[in-house]
C-alpha positions in Angstrom: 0.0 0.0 0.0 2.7 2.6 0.9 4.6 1.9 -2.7 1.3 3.1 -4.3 1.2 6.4 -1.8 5.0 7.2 -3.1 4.4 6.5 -6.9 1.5 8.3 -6.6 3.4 11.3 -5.1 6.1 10.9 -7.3 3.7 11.2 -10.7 1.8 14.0 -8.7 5.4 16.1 -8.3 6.2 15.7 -11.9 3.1 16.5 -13.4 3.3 19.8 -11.1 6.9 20.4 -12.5 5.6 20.6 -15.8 2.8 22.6 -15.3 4.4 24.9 -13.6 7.7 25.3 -16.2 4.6 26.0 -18.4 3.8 28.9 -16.4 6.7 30.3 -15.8 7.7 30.4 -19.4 5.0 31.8 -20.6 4.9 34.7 -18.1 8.7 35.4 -18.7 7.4 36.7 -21.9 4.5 39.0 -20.6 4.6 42.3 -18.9 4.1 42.6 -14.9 0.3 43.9 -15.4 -0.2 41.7 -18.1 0.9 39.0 -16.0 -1.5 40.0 -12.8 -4.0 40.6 -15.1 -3.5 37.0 -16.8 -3.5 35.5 -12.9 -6.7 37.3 -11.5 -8.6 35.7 -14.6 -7.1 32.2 -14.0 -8.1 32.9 -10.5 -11.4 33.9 -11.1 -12.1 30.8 -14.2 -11.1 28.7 -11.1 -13.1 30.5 -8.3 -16.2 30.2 -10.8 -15.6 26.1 -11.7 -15.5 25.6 -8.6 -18.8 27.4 -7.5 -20.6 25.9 -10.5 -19.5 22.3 -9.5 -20.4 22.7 -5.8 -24.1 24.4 -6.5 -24.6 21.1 -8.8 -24.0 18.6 -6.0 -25.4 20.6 -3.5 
């Protein structure tokens, strides 16, 4: 059971790596407020999906 719980956590980190190289390189090319402005809308797509999927199982 514990081998699972590491592989898993191991998959998990990687998959985070990569998402977040993906981030980082595409805000290296964008200006400060065009980076803020790119994170509050990602914040608020997120905010909203999760909103929408909690009013649907509630």
């Amino acid at each position: 059971m514990h081998h699972f719980d590491i592989a898993n956590m191991i998959v998990s980190s990687l998959i985070h790596g990569l998402i977040y190289a993906a981030i980082f390189k595409l805000f290296h090319y964008l200006s400060v407020g065009t980076a803020v402005l790119a994170a509050a809308v990602g914040l608020a797509a997120v905010w909203i999906a999760a909103k929408l999927l909690r009013t649907r199982r509630g």
